[in-house]
C-alpha positions in Angstrom: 118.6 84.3 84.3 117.2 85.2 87.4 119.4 84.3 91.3 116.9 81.5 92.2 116.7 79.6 88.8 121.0 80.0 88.9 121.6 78.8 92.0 118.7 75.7 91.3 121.2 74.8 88.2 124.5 75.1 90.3 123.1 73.0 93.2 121.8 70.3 91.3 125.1 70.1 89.2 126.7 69.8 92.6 124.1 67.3 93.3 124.6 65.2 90.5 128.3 65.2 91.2 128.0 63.9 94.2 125.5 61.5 93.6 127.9 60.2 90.2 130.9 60.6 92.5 129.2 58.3 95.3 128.1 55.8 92.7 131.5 55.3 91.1 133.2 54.8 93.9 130.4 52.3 95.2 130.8 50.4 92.2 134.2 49.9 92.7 134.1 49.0 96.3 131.3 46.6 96.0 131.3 44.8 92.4 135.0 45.6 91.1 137.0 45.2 94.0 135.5 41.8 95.4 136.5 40.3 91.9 139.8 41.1 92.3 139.9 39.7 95.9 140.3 35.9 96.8 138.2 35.7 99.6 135.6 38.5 100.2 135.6 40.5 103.3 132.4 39.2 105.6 129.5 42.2 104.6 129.2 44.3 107.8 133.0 45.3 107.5 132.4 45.3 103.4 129.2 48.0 104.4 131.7 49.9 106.7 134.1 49.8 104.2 132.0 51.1 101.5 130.7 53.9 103.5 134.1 54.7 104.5 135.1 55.1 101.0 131.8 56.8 99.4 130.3 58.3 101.5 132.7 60.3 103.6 134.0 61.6 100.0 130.8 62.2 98.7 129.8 64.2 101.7 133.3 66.0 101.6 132.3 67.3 98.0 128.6 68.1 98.4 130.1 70.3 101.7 132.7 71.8 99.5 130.4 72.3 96.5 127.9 74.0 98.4 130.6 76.4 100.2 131.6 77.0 96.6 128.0 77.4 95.5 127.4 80.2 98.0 130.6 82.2 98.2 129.8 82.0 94.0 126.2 83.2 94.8 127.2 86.0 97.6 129.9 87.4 96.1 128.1 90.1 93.7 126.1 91.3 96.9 129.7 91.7 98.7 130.8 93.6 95.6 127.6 95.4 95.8 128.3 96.4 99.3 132.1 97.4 99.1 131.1 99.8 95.6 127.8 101.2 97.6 130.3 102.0 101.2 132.6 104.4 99.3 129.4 106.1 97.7 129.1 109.4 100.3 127.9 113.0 99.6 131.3 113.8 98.1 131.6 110.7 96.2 128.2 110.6 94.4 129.7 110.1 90.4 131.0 107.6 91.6 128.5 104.2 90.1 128.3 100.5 90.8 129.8 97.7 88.7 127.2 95.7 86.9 127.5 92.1 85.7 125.2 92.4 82.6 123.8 88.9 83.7 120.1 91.0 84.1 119.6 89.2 87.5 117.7 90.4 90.4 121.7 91.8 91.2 122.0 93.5 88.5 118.4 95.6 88.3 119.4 96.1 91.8 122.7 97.6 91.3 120.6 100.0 88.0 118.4 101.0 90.8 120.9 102.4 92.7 122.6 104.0 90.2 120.1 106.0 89.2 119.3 107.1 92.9 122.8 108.2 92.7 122.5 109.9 89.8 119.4 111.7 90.9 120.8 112.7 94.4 124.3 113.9 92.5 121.3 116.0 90.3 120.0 117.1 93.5 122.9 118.1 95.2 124.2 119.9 92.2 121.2 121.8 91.9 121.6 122.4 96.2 124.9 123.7 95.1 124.0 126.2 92.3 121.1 127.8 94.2 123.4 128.3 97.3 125.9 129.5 95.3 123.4 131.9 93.5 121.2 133.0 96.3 124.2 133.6 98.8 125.9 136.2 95.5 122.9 137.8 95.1 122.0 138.8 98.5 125.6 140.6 98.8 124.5 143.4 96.8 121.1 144.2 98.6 122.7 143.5 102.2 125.9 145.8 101.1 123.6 148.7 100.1 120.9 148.7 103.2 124.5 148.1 105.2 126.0 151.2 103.8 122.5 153.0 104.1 122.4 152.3 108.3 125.5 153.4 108.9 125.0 156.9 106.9 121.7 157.3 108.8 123.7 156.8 112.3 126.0 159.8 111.5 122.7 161.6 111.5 123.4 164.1 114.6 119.5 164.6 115.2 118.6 161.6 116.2 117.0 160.4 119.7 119.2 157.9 121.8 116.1 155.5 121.3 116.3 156.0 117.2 120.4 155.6 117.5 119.9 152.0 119.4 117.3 150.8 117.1 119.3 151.5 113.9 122.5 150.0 115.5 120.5 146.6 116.4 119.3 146.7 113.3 123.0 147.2 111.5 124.1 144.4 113.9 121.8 142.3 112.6 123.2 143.2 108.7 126.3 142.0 110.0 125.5 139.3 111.1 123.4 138.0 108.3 126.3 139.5 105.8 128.8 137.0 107.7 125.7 133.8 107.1 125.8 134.6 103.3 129.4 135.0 103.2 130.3 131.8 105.1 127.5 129.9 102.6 129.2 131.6 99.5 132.6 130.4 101.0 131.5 126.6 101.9 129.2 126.2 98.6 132.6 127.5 96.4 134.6 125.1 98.3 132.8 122.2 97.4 132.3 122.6 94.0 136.5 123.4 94.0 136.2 127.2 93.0 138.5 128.6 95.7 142.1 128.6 94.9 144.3 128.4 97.8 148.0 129.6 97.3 150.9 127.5 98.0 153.3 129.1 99.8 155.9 128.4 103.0 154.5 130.0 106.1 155.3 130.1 109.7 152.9 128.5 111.4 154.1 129.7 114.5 153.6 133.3 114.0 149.8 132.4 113.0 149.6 131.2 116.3 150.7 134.1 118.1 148.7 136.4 116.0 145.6 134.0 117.0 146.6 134.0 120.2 146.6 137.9 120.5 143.3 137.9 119.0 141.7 135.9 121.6 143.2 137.6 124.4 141.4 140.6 122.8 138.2 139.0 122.5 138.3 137.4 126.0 139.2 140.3 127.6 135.5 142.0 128.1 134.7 138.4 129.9 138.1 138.1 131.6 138.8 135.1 130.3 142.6 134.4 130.1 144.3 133.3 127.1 147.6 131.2 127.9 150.0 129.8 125.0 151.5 127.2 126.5 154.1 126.3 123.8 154.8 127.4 120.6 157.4 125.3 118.7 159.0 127.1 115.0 157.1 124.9 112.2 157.4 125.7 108.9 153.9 124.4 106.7 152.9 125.2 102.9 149.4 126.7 102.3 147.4 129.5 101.9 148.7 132.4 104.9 145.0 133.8 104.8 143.2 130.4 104.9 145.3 129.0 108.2 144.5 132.3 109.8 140.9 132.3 109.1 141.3 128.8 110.6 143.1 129.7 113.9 140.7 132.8 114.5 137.6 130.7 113.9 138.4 128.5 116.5 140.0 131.1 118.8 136.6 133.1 118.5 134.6 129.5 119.7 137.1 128.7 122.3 136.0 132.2 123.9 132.4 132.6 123.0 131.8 129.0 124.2 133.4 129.5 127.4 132.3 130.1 131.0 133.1 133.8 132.7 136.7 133.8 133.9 137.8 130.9 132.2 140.7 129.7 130.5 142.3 129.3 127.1 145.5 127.1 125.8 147.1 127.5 122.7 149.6 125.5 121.7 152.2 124.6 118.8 154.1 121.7 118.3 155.1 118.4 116.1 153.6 115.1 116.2 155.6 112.5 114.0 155.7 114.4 110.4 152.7 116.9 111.2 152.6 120.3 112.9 149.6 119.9 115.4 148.3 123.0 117.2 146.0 122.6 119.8 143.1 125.1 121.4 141.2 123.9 125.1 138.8 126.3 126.3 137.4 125.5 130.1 133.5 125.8 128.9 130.4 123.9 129.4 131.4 121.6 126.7 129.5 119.7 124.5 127.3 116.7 125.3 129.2 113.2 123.7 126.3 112.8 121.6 126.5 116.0 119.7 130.6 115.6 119.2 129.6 113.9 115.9 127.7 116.7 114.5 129.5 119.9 115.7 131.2 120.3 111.7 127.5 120.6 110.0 126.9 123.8 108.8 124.7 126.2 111.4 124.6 123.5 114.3 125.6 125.3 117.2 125.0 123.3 120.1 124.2 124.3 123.2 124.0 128.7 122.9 122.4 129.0 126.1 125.7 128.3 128.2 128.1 130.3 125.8 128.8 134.4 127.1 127.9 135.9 123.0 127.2 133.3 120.8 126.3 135.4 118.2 127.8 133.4 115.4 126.2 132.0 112.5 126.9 128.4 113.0 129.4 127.8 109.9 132.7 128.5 111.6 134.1 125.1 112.7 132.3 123.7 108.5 134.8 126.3 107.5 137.9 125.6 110.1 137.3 121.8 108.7 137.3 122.3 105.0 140.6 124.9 105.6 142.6 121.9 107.3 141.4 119.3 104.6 142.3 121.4 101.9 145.6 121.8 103.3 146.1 117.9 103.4 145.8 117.7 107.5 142.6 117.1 109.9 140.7 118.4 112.6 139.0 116.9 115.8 137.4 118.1 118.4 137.1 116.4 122.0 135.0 117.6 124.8 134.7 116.8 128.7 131.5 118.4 129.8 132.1 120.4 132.7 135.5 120.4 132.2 137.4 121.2 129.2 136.9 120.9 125.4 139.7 120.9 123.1 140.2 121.4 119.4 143.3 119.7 118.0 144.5 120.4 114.2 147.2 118.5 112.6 148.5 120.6 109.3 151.6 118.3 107.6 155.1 119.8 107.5 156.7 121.9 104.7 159.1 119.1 103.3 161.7 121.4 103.0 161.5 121.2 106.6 160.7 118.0 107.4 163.9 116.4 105.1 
């Protein structure tokens, strides 16, 4: 039964019960209830009366029904749009109720289902060929790698054959650290990275991140302050939460201005260790905060000092702090400052 034939049923059954409801009660104010009077009531107050009593009811249910009639009507599409709002690029087995009533509503929600199903295919296959591609390009990149840097130790050559092999090696590297970062990011999504669980001192992360950067900011003179650094105590993966603080240690320099400034810092917010990371860069534009987590968007590389990165170290930073059960934002005042914040929750060993 199609929508438009059901609801022409359901509103003229409300109809007829307001027209049988109107009629009852008419009857009995106009033909029952004067024969049980003495003296009738003169007809302009027994017409008042009557509307009174019919038709304000009447129009009481017909308003009622036909509230009822819609919600009845609307509430499969507000189903439909509750199931289809959850439905996201890491929710896609996820399908739609049907009725089974073979309405317009329910083709509607088959349709989309096998969308789904065709864009879970899709990303599957997205998946695999990442996965594959990204595995087989090691090899190759690992033996011209080895073969540039044995053809460097070479003592005859020119200074003009040495810097051409070097950009050339740099440029292994680089691509060795794209297919890496893709191999690490397509593993994580499909769940194939185990990540240990054991306490760690989140603190001492933070030191170590913080020496790092003073390393790396040091050609640029760029000063590298840790402002506070609280003793927390988290459960994860050691490797993982460094790889995190270093990625974003590495942006806070790159994407910073000459003699600039960044602030580490370590300490507790409610039940959650947050550690935060400002850098006194350009910054980034509002409408690009949004997108700065996509894989190889890099923003603005014309105001960064060596932004020679591949674009996947903040999708990586992210997915390290999810799997770890915290969150990551980052926050920008062009011109100013921009500042990274990660909340990582506490060991509960700790926290009781």
């Amino acid at each position: 039964m199609t929508i438009r034939t059901r609801l022409t049923l359901w509103f003229a059954l409300v109809l007829v019960l307001s027209l049988t409801a109107m009629g009852v009660l008419s009857y009995y104010e106009l033909v029952v209830e004067p024969r049980d009077r003495a003296q009738a009531e003169a007809p302009g107050e027994e017409v008042g009366e009557a509307l009174a009593w019919c038709g304000v009811p009447a129009l009481v249910f017909g308003l009622g029904g036909g509230w009822w009639l819609m919600r009845r009507a609307l509430a499969p599409i507000a189903a439909l749009s509750n199931a289809a709002e959850r439905i996201n690029e890491h929710h896609l087995a996820e399908r739609l109720p049907r009725t089974g009533s073979g309405d317009e509503l329910d083709r509607l929600t088959q349709v989309f289902n096998e969308m789904t199903e065709r864009l879970e295919q899709s990303f599957a296959r997205i998946h695999e060929f990442t996965l594959h591609a990204s595995h087989e390009l090691k090899t190759p990149l690992t033996v011209i790698h080895g073969e540039l840097e044995t053809a460097l130790h070479n003592q005859s050559l020119s200074v003009e054959q040495r810097s051409r092999l070097e950009s050339e090696l740099d440029e292994i590297q680089r691509l060795a650290r794209i297919v890496n970062g893709l191999n690490l990011l397509t593993k994580a999504g499909a769940g194939q990275i185990p990540l240990s669980r054991e306490p760690v001192r989140l603190d001492e992360l933070v030191r170590e991140a913080c020496s790092d950067a003073q390393s790396l900011g040091r050609p640029y003179q760029i000063r590298v302050n840790l402002a506070g650094c609280e003793q927390v105590l988290v459960t994860g993966d050691r490797h993982r939460l460094r790889q995190l603080l270093l990625n974003l240690a590495d942006n806070a320099v790159k994407y910073n201005s000459p003699q600039g400034t960044v602030t580490l810092e370590l300490g507790r917010v409610a039940q959650a260790a947050q550690i935060t990371i400002a850098n006194t860069g350009p910054g980034i534009a509002p409408e690009l905060v949004p997108r700065i987590f996509d894989p190889f968007f890099r923003g603005d590389a014309s105001h960064s000092l060596a932004a020679d990165g591949c674009g996947l170290g903040l999708s990586i930073a992210r997915w390290i702090a999810n799997a770890h059960g915290g969150l990551i934002e980052i926050t920008s005042v062009p011109g100013r400052m921009t500042t990274a914040r990660v909340r990582l929750p506490i060991a509960a060993a700790e926290s009781g």
